[in-house]
C-alpha positions as CSV (number, residue, x, y, z in Angstrom):
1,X,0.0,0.0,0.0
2,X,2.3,2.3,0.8
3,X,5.0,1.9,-1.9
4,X,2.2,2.3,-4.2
5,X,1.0,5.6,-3.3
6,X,4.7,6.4,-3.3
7,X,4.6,5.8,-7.2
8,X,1.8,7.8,-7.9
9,X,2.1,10.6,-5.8
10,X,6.0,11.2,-5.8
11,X,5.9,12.3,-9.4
12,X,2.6,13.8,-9.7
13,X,4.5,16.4,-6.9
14,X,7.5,16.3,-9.0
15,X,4.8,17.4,-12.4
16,X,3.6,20.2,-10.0
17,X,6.7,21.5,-8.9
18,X,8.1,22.0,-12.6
19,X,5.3,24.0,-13.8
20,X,5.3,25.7,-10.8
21,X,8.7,27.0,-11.0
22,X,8.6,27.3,-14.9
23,X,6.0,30.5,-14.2
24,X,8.4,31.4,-11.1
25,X,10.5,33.7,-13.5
26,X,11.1,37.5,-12.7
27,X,11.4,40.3,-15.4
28,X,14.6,41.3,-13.9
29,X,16.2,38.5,-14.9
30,X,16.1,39.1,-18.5
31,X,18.5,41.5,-20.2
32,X,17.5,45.0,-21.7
33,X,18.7,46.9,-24.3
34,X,20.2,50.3,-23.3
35,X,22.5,52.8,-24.1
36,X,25.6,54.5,-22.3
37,X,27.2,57.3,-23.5
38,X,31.0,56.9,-22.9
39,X,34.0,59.2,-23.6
40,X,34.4,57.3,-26.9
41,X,31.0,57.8,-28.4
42,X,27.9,56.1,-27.2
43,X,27.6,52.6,-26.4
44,X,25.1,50.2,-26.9
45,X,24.9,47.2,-24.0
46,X,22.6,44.6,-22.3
47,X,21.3,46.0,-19.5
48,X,18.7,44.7,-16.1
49,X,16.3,47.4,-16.1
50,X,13.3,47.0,-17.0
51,X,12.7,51.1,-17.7
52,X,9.9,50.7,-14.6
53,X,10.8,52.5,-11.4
54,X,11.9,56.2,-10.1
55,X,15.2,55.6,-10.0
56,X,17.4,55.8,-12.7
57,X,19.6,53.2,-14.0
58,X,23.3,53.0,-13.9
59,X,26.3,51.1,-16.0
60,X,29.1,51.9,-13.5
61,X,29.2,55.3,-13.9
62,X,27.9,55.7,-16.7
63,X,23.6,56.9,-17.0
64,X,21.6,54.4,-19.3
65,X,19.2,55.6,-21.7
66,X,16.4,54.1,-24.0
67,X,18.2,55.6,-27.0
68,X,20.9,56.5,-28.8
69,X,20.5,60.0,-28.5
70,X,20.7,59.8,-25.2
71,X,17.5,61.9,-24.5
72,X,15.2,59.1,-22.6
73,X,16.8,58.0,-19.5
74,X,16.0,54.4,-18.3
75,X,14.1,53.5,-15.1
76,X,14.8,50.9,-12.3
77,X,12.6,49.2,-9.6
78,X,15.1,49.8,-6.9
């Protein structure tokens, strides 16, 4: 009896965990496209904000911006 609600019920958890987690995802894990603008010219990199927030978003020292013109300055949660 008991190893066989073992076999049923240990994997149906194990189903229920994976899609679980699969949805378990944050946005500010994915990458971003931004733009820095550097003493060589301006710079495009991959970036983790999500341009959602007050605060705005820093490379090192540099500001981050939507684009390339540097005009629209990108947003963090933080």
């Amino acid at each position: 009896m008991k190893t066989s609600f073992l076999k049923i019920v240990l994997p149906a958890f194990a189903i229920i965990m994976a899609v679980g987690l699969a949805f378990a995802t944050e946005d500010s894990n994915s990458s971003y496209v931004g733009y820095i603008g550097t003493p060589s010219g301006v710079q495009q990199i991959q970036t983790d904000c999500p341009n959602s927030g007050e605060n705005l978003c820093f490379e090192g020292i540099y500001q981050v911006y939507n684009n390339p013109e540097l005009t629209d300055p990108k947003l963090k949660r933080f």
